[in-house]
N, C-alpha and C positions, 0 to 999 in steps of 0.2 A: 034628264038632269045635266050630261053634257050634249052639246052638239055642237058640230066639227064641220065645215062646209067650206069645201074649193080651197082647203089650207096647202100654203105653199111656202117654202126655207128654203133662198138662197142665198149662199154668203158672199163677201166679196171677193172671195178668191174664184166664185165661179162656181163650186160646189154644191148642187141639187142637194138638201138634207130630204127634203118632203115634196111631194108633188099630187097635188090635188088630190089633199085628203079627206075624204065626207066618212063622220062617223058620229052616230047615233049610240048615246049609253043610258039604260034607261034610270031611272031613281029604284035603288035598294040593292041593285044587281053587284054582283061581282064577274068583272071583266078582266079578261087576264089578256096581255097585250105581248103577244112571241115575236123574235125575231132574232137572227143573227148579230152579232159585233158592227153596229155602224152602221146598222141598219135603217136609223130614224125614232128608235123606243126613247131615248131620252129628250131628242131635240122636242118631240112630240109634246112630251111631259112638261118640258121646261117653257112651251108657247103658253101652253093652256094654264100653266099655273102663273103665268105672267111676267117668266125669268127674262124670257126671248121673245124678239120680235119678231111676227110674220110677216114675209115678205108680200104674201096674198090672201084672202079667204078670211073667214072671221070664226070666232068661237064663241059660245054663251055656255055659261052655268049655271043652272037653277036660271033660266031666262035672263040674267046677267051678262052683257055683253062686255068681254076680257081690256078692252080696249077702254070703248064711253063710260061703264061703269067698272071701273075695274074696282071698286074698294068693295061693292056690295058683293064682285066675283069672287075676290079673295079671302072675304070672310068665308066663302062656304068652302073653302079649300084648304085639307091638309094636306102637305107633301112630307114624304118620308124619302131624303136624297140617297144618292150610293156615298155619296163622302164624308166623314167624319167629320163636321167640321163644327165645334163648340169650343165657348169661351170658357178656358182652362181653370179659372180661378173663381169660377162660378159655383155654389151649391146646385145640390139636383132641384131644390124643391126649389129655387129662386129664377132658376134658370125656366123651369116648366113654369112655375109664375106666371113669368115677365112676358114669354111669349105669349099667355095668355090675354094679359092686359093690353099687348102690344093690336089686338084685333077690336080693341076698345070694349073688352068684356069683363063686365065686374068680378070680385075676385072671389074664388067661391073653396074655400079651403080642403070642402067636403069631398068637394068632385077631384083637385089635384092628385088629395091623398087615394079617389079608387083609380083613378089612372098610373100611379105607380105601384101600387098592391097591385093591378091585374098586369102589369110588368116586373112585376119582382124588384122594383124597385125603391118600394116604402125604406126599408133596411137602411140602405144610402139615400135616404132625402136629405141628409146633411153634411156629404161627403163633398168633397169640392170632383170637378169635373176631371180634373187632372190627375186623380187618384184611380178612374175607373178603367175597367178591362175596358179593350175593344169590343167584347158583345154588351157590355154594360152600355157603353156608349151608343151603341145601335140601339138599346132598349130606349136610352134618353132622347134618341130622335123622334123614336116613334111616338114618347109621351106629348113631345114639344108638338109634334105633327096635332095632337088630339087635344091639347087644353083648349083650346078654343070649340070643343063640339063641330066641328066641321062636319056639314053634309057631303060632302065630295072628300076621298082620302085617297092619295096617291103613294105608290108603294114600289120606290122605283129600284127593284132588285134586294129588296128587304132583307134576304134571310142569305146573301151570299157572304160567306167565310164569317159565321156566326155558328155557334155550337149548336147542338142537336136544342138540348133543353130552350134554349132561344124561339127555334125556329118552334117546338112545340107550342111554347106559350104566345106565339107570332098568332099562329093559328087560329088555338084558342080565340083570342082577341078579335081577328078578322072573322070569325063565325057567331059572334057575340053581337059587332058591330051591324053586321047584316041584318040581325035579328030586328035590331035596332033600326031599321033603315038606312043606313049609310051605304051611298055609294062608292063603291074598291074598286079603283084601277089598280091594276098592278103590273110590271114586267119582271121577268123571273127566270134565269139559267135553269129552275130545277122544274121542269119541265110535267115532272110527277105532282107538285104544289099545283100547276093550274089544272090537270086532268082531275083532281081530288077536290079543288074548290071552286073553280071557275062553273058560272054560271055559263057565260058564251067566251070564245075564243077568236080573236085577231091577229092575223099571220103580216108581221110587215117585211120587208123584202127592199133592199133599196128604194127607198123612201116613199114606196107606194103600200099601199093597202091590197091585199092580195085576195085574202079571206076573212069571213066575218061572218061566223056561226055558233049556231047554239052547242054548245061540249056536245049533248048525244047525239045531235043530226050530224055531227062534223064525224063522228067514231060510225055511225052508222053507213054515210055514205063514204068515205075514204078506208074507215078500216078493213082490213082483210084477216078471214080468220087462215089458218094454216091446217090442215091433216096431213099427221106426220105418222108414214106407216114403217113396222120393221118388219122386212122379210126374214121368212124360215131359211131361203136360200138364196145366194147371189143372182142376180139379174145381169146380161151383158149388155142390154136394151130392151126400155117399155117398148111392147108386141106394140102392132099398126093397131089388133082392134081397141085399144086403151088413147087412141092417139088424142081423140075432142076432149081429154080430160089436160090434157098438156099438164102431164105426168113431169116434177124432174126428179132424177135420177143420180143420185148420190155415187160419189167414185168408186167405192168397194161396192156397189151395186147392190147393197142389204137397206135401203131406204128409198119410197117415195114420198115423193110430198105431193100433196094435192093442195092449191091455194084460191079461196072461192070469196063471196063477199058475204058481210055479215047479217045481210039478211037473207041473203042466196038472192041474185039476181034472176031476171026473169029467162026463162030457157036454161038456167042453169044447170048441170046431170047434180041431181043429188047423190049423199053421201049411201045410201044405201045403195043406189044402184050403182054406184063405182067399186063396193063393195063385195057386189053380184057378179060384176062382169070380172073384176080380180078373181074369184074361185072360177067364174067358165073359162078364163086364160090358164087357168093349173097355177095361180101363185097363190105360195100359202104365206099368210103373215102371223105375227107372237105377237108384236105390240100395235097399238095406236095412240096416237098423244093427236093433243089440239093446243092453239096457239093464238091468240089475237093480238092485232096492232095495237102497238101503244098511242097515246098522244105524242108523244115524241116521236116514234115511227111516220106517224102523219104529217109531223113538222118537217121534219129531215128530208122526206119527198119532197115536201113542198119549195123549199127554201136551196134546194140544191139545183146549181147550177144545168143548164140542159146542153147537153152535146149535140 
């Protein structure tokens, strides 16, 4: 549905945004797009949706090429931006309208009205724009993103400082659309939002492409689970024979942690035999707890600078 080949942004002040970026999104999926502040997740957005010009590489949508065709690209394109930005003295329902007709799509009264009921937004279809809360107004972007049926919906930071009930009914919607076929990019600070709905996951990093996997292979081969043991009695140092377990040792010396991977790697000591060799060294433990990396845990390695 998208494809993204040898994409390159530099500005004229010198500034690399992007540097040869290839990426493959398929139709129906939802993709959720991470990355730090300034990373490339907008400028990214703002090519493909035809805001900003590439400086190299080309993009197509639905086989639509962003540039030669760009009218047939944009019609399968809804964006939902980070900034408020709507004409104040506009009705809700006129305003979802217009942008509708604005894609040269006939006016279809039936469909505006369920795009604002599945936003909470029927209530105020006749409220001027300038009357609504700031999560109101986030809901009226997203309708505007969506009267035009868009096959492609871009979601760029959707549900940031918008209330709980917002982002619920965000959701909702985005699980609906899917249903529907529609393909979701998304970028997202709540990091828990792509672990929960992301189909695959893309890590970008100063304006490269870093990683690009499916959510479970990415939690399978990156996460780590944790075993968190509580000793009966203080420890001064894990014994030598415990040493290929690279044991650590907590400062009052009443916990180890044992950290392995989530499928247990191959040659790994499993957890019962670390278990075993704990009682043939004389230590007794009360508790055990377990732990797995988050999506965010995985990001945060990722993205963080290397010493």
């Amino acid at each position: 549905m998208v494809s993204v080949r040898h994409l390159s942004k530099t500005y004229a002040s010198g500034h690399s945004a992007l540097k040869n970026i290839n990426l493959e999104i398929a139709r129906g999926e939802i993709f959720a797009l991470l990355g730090p502040n300034g990373a490339g997740k907008t400028t990214l957005i703002s090519i493909i949706c035809g805001l900003v010009n590439a400086s190299a590489g080309e993009v197509r949508v639905a086989g639509h090429h962003i540039v030669t065709d760009y009218r047939a690209a944009r019609a399968c394109i809804g964006l939902v931006p980070q900034e408020l930005a709507t004409e104040s003295f506009e009705t809700v329902v006129d305003a979802v309208s217009f942008s509708r007709g604005l894609f040269g799509k006939a006016a279809n009264p039936a469909y505006i009205e369920q795009v604002l009921k599945s936003l909470s937004l029927w209530e105020k279809r006749d409220a001027r724009i300038m009357t609504l809360s700031g999560g109101m107004k986030r809901r009226l972007l997203i309708a505007k993103a969506l009267s035009h049926e868009p096959e492609v919906l871009f979601l760029d930071e959707p549900t940031a400082g918008v209330d709980v009930e917002l982002r619920r009914d965000m959701w909702r919607l985005v699980r609906g659309l899917k249903a529907q076929g529609t393909t979701i990019i998304l970028t997202t600070h709540y990091i828990e939002e792509a672990e929960e709905m992301a189909d695959r996951v893309g890590v970008i990093n100063r304006g490269e492409i870093i990683l690009v996997e499916e959510k479970a292979a990415l939690m399978r081969k990156l996460g780590q689970k944790q075993l968190a043991i509580e000793l009966s009695a203080p420890l001064a140092a894990v014994p030598e024979a415990l040493s290929s377990y690279h044991l650590a040792l907590s400062g009052d010396g009443l916990h180890l942690t044992y950290s392995y991977g989530v499928d247990g790697a191959v040659g790994e000591p499993p957890i019962a035999r670390l278990l075993a060799d704990l009682s043939a060294a004389g230590i007794a433990f009360d508790d055990l707890r377990t732990a797995q990396s988050s999506l965010e845990d995985i990001f945060v390695s990722l993205v963080r600078p290397q010493s």
